[in-house]
The first five atom37 places (N, CA, C, CB, O) and aatype in JSON, in Angstrom:
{
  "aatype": [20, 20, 20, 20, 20, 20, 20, 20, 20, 20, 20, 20, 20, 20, 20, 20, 20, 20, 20, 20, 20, 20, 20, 20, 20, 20, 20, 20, 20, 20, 20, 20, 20, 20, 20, 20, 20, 20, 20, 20, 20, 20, 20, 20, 20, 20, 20, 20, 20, 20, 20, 20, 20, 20, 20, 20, 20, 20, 20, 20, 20, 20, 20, 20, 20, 20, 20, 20, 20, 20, 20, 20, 20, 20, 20, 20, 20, 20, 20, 20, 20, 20, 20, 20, 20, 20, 20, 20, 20, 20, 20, 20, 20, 20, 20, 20, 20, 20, 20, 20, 20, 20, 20, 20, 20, 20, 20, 20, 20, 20, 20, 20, 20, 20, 20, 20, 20, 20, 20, 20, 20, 20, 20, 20, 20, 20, 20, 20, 20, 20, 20, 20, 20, 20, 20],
  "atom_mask": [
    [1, 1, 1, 1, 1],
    [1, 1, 1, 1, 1],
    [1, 1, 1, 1, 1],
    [1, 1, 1, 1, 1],
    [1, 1, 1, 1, 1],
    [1, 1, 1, 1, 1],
    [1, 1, 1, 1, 1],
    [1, 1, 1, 1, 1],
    [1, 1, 1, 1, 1],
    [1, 1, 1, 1, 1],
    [1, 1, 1, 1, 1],
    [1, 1, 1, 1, 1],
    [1, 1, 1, 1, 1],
    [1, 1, 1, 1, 1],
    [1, 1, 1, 1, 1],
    [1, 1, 1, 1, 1],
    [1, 1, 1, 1, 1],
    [1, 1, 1, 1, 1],
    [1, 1, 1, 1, 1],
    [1, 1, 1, 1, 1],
    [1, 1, 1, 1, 1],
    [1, 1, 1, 1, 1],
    [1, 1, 1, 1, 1],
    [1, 1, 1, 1, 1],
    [1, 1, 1, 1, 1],
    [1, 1, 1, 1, 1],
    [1, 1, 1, 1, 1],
    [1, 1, 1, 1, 1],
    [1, 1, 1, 1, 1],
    [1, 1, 1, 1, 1],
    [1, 1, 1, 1, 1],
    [1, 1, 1, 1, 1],
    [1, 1, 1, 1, 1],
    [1, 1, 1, 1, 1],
    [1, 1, 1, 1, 1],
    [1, 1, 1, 1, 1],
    [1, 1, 1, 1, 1],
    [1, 1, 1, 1, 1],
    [1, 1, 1, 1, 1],
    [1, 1, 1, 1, 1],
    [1, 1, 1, 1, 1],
    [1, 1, 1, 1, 1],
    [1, 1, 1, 1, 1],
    [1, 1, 1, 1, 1],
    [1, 1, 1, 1, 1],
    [1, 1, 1, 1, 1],
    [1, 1, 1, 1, 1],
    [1, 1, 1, 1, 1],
    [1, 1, 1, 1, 1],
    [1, 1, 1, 1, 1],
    [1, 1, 1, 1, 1],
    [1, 1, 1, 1, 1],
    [1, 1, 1, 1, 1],
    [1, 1, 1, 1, 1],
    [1, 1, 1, 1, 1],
    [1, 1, 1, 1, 1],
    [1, 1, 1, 1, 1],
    [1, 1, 1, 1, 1],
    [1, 1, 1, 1, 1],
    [1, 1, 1, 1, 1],
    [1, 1, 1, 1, 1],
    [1, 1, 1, 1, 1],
    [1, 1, 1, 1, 1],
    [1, 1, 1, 1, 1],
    [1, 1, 1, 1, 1],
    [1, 1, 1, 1, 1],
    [1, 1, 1, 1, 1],
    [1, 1, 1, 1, 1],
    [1, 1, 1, 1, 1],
    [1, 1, 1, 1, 1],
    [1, 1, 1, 1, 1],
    [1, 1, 1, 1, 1],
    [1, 1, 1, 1, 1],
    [1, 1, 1, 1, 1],
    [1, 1, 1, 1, 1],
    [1, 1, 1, 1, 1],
    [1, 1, 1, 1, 1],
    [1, 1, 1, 1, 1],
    [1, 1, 1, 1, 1],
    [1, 1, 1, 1, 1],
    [1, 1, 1, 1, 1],
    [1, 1, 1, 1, 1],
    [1, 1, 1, 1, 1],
    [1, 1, 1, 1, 1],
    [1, 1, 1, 1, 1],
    [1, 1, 1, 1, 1],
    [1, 1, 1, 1, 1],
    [1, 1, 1, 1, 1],
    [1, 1, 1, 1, 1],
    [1, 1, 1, 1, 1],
    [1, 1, 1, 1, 1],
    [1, 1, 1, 1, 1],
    [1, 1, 1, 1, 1],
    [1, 1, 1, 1, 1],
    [1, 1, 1, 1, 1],
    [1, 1, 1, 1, 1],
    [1, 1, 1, 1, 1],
    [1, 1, 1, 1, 1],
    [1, 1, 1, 1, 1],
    [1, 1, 1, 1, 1],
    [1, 1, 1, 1, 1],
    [1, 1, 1, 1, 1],
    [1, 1, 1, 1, 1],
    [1, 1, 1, 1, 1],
    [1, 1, 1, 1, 1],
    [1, 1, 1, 1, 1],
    [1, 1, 1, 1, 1],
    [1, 1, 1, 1, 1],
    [1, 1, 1, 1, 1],
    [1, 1, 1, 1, 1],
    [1, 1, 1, 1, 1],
    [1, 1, 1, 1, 1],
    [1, 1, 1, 1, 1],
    [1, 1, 1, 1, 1],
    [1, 1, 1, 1, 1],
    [1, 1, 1, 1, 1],
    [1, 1, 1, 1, 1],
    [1, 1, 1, 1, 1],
    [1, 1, 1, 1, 1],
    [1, 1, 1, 1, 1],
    [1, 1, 1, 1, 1],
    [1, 1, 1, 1, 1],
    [1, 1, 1, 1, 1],
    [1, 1, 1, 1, 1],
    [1, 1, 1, 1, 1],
    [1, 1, 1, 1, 1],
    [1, 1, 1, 1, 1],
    [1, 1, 1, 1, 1],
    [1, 1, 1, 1, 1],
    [1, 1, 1, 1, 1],
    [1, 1, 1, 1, 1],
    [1, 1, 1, 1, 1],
    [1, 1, 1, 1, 1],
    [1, 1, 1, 1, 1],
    [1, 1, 1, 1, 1]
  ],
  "atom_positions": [
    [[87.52, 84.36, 134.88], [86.76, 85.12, 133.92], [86.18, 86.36, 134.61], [85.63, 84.25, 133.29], [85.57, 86.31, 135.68]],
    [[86.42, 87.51, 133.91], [85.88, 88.65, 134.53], [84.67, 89.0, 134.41], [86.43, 89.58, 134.24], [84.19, 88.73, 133.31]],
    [[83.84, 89.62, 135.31], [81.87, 90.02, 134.87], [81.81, 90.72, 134.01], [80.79, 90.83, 135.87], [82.96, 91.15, 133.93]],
    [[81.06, 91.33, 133.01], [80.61, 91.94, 131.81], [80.77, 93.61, 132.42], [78.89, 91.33, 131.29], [80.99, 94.56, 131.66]],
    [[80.65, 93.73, 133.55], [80.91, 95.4, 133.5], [82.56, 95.88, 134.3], [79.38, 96.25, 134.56], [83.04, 97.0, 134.39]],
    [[82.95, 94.94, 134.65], [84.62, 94.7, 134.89], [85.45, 95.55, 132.93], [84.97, 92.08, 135.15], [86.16, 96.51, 132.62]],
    [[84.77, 94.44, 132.23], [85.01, 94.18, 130.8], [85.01, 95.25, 130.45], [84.2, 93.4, 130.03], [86.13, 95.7, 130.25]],
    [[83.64, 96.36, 130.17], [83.38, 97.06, 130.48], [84.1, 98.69, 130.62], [83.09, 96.42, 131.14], [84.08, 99.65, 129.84]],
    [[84.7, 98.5, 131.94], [85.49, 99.37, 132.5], [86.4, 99.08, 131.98], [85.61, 99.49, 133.7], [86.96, 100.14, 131.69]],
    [[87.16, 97.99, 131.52], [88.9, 97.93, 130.87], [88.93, 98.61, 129.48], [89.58, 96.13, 130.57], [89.86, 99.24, 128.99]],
    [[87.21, 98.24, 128.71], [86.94, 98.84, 127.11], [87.16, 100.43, 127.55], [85.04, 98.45, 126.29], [88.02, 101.04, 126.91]],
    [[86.42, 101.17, 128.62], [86.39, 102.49, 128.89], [88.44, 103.19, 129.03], [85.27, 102.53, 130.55], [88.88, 104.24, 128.56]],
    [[89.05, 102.3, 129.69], [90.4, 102.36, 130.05], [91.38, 102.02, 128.71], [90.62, 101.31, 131.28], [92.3, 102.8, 128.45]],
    [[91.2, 101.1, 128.08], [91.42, 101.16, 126.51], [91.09, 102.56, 125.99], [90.46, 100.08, 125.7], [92.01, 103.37, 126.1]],
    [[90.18, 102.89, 125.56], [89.5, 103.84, 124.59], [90.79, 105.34, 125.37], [87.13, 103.98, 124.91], [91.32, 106.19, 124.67]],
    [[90.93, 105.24, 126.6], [90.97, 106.43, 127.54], [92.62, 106.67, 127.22], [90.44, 106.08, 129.38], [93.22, 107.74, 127.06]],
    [[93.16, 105.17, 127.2], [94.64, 105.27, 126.73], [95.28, 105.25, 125.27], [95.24, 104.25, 127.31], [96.43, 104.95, 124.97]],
    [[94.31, 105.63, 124.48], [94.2, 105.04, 122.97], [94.25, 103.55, 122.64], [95.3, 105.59, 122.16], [93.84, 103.01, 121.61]],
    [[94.75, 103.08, 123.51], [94.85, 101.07, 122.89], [93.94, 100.5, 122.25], [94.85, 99.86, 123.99], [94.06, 99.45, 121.62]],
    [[92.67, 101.36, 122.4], [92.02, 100.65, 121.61], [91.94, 101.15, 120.5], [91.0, 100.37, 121.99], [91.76, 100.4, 119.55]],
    [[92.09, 102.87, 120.26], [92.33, 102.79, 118.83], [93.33, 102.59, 117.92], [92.03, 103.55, 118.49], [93.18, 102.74, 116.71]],
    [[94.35, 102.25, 118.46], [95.52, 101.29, 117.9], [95.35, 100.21, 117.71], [96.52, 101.15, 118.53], [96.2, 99.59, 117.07]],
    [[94.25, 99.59, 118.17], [93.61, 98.03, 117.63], [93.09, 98.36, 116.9], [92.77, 97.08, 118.31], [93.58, 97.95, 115.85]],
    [[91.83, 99.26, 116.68], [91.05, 99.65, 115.27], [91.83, 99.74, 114.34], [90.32, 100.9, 115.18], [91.87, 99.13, 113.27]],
    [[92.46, 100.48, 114.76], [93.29, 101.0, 113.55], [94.54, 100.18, 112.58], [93.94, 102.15, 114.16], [95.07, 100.42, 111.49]],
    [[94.68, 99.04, 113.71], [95.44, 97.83, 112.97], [94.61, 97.33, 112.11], [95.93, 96.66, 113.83], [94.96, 97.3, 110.93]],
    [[93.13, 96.74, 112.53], [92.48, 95.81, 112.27], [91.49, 96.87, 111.21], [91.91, 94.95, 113.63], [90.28, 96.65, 111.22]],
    [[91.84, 97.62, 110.62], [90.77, 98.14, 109.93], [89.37, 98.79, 110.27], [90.56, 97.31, 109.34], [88.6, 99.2, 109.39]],
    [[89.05, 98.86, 111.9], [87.9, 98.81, 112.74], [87.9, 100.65, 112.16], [88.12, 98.17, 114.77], [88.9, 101.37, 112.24]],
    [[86.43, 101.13, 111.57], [86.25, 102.55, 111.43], [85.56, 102.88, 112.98], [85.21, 102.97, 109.97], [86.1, 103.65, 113.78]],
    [[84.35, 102.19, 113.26], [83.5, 102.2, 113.82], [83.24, 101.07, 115.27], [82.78, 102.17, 112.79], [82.9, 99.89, 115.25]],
    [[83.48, 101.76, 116.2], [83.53, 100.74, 117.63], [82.64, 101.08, 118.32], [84.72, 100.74, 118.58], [82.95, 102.13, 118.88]],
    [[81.03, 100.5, 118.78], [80.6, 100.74, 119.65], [79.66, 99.74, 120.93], [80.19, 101.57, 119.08], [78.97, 98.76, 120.66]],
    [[79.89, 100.33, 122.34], [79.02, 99.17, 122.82], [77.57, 99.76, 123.0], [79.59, 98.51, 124.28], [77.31, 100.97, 122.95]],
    [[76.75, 98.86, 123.2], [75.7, 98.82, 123.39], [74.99, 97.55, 124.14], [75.37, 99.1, 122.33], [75.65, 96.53, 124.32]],
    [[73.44, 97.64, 124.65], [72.99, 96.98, 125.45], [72.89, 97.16, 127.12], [73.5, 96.12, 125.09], [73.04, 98.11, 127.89]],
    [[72.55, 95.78, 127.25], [72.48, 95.69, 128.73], [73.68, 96.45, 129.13], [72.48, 94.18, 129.33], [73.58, 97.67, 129.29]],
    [[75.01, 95.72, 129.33], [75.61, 96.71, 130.09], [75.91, 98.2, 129.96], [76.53, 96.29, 130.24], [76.96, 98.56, 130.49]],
    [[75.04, 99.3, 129.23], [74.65, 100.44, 129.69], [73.59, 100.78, 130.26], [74.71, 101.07, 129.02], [73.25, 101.91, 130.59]],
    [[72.9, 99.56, 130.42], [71.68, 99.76, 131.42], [71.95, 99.76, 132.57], [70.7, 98.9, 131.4], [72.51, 98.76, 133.03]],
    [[71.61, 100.98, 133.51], [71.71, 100.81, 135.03], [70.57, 99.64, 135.8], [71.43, 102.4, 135.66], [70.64, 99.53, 137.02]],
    [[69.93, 99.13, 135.32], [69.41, 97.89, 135.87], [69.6, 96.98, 135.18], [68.22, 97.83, 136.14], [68.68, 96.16, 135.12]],
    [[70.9, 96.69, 134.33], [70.77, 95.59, 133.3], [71.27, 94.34, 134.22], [71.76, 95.87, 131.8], [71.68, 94.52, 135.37]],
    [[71.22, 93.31, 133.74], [71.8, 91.97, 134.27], [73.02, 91.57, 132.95], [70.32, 90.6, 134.47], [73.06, 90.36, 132.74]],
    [[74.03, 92.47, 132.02], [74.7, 91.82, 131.53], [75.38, 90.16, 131.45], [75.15, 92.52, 131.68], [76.18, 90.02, 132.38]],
    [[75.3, 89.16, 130.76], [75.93, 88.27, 130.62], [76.97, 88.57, 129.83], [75.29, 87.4, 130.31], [77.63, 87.57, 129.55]],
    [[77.35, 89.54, 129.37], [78.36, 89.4, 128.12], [78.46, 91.19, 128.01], [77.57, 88.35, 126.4], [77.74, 91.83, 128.78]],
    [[79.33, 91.91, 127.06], [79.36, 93.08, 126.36], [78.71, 92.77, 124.96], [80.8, 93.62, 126.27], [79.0, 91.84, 124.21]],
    [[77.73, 93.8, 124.76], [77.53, 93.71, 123.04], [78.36, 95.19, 122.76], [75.46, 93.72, 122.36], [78.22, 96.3, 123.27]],
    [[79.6, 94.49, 121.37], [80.33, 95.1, 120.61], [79.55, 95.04, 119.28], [81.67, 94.57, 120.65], [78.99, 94.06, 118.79]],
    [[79.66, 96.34, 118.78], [79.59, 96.9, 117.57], [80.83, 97.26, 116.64], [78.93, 97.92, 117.81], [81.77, 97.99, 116.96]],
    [[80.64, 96.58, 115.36], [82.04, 97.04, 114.84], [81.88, 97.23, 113.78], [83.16, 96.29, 114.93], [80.97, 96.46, 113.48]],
    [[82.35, 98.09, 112.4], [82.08, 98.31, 110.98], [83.97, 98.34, 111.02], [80.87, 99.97, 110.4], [84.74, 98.97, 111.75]],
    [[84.22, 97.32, 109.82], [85.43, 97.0, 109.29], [85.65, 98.14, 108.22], [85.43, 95.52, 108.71], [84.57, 98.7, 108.02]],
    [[86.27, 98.48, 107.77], [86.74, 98.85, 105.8], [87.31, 97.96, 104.93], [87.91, 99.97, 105.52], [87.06, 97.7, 103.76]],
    [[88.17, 97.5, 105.73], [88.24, 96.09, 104.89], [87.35, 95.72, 104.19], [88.36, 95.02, 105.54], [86.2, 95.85, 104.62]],
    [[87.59, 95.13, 102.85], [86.52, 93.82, 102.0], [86.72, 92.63, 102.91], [87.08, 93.25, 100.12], [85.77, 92.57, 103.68]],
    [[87.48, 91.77, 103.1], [87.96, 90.62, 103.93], [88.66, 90.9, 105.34], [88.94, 89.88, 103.1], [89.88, 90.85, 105.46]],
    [[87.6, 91.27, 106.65], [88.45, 91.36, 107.51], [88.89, 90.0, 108.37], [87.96, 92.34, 108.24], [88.7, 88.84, 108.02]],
    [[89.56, 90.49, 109.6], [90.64, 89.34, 109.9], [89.4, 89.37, 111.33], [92.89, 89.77, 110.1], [89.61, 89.92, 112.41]],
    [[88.14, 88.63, 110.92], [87.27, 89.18, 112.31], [87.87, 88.63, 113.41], [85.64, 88.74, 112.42], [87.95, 89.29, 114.45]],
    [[88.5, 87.04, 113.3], [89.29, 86.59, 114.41], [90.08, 86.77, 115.02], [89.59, 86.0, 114.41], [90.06, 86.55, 116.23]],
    [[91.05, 87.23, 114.4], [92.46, 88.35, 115.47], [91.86, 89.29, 115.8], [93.97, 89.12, 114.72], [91.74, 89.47, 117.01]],
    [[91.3, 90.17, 114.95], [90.52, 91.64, 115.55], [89.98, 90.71, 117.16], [88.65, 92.43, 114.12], [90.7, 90.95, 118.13]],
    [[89.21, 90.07, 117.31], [88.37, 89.72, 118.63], [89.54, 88.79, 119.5], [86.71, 88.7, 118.21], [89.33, 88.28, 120.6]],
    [[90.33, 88.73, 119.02], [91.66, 87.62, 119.84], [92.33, 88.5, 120.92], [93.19, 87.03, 118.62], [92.34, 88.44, 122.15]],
    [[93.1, 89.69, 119.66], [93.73, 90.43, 120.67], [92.87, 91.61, 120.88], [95.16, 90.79, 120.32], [93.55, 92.63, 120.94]],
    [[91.47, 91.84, 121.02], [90.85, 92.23, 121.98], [90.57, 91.68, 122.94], [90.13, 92.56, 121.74], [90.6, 92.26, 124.02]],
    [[90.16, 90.27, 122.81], [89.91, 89.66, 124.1], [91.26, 89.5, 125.06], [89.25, 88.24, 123.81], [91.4, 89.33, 126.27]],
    [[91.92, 89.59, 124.28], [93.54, 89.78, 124.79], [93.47, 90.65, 125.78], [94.64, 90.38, 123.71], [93.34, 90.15, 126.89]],
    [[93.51, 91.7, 125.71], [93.77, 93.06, 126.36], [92.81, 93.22, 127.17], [93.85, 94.23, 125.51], [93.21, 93.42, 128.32]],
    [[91.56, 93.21, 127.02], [90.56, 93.0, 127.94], [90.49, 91.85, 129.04], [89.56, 92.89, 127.2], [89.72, 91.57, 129.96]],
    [[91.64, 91.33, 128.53], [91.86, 89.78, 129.62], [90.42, 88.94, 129.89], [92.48, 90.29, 131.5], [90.31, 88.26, 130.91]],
    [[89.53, 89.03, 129.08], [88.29, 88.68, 129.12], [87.71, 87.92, 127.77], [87.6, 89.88, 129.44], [88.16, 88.05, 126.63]],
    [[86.88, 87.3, 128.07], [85.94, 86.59, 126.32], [84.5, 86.95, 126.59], [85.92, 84.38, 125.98], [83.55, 86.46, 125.98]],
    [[84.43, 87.59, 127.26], [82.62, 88.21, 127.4], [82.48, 89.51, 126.67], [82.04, 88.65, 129.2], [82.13, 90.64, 127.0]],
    [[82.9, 88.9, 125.45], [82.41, 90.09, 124.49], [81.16, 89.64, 123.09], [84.03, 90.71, 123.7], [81.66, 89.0, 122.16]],
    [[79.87, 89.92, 123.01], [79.48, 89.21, 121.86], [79.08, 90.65, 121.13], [78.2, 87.93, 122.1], [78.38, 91.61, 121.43]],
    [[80.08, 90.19, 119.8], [80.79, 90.64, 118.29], [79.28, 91.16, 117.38], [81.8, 88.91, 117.33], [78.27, 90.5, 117.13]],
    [[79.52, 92.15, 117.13], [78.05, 92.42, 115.71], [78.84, 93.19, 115.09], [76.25, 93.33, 116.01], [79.26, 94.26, 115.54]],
    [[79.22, 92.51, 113.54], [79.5, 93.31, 112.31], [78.54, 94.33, 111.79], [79.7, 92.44, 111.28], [77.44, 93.91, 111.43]],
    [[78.66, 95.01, 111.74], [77.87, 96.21, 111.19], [77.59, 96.07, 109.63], [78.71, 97.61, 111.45], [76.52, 96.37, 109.08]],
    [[78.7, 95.56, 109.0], [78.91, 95.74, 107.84], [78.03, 94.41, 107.27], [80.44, 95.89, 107.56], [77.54, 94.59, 106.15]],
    [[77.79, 93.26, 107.83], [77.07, 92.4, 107.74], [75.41, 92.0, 108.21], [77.81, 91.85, 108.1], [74.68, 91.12, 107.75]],
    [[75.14, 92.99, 109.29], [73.85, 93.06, 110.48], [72.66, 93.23, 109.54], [73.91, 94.53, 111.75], [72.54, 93.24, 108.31]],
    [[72.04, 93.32, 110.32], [70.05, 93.56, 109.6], [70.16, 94.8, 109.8], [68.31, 92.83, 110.54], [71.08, 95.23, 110.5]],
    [[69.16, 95.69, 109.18], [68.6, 97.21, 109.63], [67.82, 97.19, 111.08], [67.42, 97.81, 108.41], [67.52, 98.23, 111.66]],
    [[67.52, 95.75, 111.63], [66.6, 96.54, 112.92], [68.08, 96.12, 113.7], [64.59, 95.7, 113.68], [67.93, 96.34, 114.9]],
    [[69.06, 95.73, 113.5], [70.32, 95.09, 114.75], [70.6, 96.21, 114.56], [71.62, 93.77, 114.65], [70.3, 97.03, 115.43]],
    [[71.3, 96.65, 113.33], [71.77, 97.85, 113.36], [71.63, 99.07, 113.71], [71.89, 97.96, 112.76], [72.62, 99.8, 113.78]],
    [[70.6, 99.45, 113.93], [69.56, 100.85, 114.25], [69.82, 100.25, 115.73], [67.5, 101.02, 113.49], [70.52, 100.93, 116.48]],
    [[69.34, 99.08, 116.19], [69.68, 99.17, 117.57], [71.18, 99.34, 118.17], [69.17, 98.05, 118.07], [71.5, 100.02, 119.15]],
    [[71.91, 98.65, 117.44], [72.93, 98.83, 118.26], [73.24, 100.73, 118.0], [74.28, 97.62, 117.78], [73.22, 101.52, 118.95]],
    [[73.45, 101.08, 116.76], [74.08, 102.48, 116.82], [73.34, 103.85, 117.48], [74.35, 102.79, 115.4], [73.69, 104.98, 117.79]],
    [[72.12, 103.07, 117.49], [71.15, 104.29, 118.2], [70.9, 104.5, 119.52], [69.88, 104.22, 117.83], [70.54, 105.55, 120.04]],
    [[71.16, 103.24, 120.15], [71.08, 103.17, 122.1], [72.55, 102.53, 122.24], [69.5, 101.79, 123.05], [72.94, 102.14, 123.35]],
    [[73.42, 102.41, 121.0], [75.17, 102.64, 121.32], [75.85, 103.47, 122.39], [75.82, 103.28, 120.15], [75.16, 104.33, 122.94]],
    [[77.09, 103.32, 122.73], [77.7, 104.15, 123.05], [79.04, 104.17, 122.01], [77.82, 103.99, 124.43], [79.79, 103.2, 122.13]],
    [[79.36, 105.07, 121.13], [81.1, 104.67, 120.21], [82.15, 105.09, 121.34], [81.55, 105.93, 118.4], [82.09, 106.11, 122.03]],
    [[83.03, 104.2, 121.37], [84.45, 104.14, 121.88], [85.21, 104.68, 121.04], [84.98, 102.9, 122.15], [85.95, 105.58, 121.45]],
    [[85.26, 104.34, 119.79], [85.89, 104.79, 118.68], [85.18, 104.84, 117.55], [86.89, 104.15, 118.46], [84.33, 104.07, 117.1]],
    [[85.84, 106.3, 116.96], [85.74, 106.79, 115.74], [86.25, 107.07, 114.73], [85.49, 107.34, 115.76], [86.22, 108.29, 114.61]],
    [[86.9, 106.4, 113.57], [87.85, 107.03, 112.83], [87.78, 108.58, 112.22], [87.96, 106.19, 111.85], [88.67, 109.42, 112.15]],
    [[86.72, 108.6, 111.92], [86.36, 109.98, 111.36], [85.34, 110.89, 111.73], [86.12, 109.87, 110.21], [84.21, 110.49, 111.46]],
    [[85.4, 111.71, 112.14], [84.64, 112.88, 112.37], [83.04, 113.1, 112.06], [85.31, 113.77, 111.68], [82.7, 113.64, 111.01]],
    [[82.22, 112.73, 112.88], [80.73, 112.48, 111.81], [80.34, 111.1, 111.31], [80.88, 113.28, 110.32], [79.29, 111.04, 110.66]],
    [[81.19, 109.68, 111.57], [81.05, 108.81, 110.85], [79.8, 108.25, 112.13], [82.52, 107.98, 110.34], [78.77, 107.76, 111.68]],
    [[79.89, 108.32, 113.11], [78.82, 107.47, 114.21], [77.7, 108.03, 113.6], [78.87, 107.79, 116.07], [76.86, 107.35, 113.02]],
    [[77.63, 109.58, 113.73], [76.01, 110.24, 113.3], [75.56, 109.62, 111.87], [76.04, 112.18, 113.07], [74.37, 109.36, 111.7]],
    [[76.65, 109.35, 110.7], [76.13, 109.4, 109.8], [76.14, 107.8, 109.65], [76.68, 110.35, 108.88], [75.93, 107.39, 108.51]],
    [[76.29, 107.15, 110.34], [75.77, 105.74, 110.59], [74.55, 104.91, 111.03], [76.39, 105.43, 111.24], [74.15, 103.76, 110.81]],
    [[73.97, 106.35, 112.03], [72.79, 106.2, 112.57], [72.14, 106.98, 112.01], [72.66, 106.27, 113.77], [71.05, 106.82, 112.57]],
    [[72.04, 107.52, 111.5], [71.13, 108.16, 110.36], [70.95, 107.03, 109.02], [71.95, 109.72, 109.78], [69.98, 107.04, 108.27]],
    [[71.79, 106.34, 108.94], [71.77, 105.69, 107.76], [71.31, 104.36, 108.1], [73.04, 105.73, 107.07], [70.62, 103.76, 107.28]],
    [[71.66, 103.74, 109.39], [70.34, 102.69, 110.03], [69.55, 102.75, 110.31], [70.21, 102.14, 110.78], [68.95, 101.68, 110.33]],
    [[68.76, 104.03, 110.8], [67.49, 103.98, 110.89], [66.93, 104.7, 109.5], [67.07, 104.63, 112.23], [65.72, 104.94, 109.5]],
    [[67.42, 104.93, 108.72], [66.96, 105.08, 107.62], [66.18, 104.02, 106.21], [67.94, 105.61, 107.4], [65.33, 104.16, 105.33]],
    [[67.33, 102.74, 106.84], [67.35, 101.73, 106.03], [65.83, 100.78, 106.61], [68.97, 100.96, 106.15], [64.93, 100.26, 105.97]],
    [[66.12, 100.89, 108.26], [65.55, 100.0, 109.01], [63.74, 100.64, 108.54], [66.23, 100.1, 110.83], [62.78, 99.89, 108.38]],
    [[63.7, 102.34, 108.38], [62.28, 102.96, 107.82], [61.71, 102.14, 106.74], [62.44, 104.45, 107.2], [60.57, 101.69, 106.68]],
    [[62.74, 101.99, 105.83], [62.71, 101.66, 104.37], [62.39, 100.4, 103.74], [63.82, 101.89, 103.93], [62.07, 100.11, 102.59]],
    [[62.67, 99.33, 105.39], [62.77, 98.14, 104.73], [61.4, 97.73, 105.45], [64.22, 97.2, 104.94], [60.86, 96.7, 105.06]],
    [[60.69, 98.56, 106.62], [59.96, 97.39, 107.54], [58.41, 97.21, 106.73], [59.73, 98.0, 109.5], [57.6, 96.32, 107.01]],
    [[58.22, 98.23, 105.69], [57.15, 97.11, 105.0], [57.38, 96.2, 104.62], [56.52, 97.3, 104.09], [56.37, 95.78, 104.07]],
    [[58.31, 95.38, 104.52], [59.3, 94.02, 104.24], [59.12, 93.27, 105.01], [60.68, 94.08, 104.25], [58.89, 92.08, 104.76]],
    [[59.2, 93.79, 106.18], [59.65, 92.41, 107.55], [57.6, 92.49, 107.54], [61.06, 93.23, 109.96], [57.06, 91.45, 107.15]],
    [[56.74, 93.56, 107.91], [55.62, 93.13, 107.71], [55.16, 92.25, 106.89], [55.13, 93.84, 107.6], [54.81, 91.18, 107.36]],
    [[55.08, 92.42, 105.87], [54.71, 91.36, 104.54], [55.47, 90.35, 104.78], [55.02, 91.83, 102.97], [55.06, 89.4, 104.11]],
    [[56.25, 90.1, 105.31], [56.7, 88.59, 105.47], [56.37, 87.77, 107.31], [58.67, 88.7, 105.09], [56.81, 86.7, 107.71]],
    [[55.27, 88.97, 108.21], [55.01, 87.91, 109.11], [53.67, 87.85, 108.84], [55.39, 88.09, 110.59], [52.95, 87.11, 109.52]],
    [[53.16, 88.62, 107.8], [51.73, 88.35, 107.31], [51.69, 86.94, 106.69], [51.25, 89.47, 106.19], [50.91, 86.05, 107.02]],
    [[52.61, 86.88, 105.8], [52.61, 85.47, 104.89], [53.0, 84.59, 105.77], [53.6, 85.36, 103.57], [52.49, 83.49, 105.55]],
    [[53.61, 84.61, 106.56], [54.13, 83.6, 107.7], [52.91, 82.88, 108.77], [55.25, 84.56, 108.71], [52.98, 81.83, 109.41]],
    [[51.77, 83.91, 108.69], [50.78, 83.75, 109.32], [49.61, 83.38, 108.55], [50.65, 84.73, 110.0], [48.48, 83.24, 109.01]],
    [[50.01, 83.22, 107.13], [49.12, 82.57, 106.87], [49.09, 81.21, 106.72], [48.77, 83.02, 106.11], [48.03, 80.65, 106.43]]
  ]
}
């Protein structure tokens, strides 16, 4: 099993040879990005956090992550649907992200604009519910 910034470097070598956007682009993937520890220069990665927004209605999330883990010759990847996430996962991952891939022109910016938009919108929500939680 390879370490999380090995992983890492093969996602950077993918992206660099297109392979990986020939996987997106099989699998419906608009939106690819990592984030987390391993872009921290003092991080202790256990794993890669992947970011991914499908187009698909029904994607194939399991092959998509098969023959990635394929190619990466690795399974230290942990998976966040975008299309499924909370507003505070989401704002985090796309905002201290890095995208590998992009299908379209403007789609990362206008992703993170649109998670931290949501994440503004909703957190009198998550308040009112650790108020009641505390009571």
């Amino acid at each position: 099993m390879t370490q999380p910034y090995d992983t890492y470097q093969r996602l950077c070598e993918l992206t660099q040879s297109g392979e990986l956007a020939a996987i997106c682009s099989e699998h419906d993937v608009s939106l690819f990005v990592v984030f987390g520890s391993v872009l921290q220069p003092d991080g202790d990665p256990r794993d890669v956090d992947v970011a991914v927004r499908f187009d698909a209605d029904q994607p194939d999330v399991l092959t998509f992550l098969d023959v990635l883990s394929r190619q990466l010759v690795s399974d230290d990847i942990d998976l966040m649907i975008l299309n499924q996430a909370g507003p505070v996962a989401r704002e985090r991952a796309l905002v201290k992200g890095r995208p590998l891939y992009v299908r379209r022109s403007g789609d990362f910016a206008n992703a993170q604009i649109g998670a931290i938009m949501e994440r503004l919108e909703t957190d009198w929500m998550r308040r009112l519910e650790l108020e009641q939680m505390a009571q």
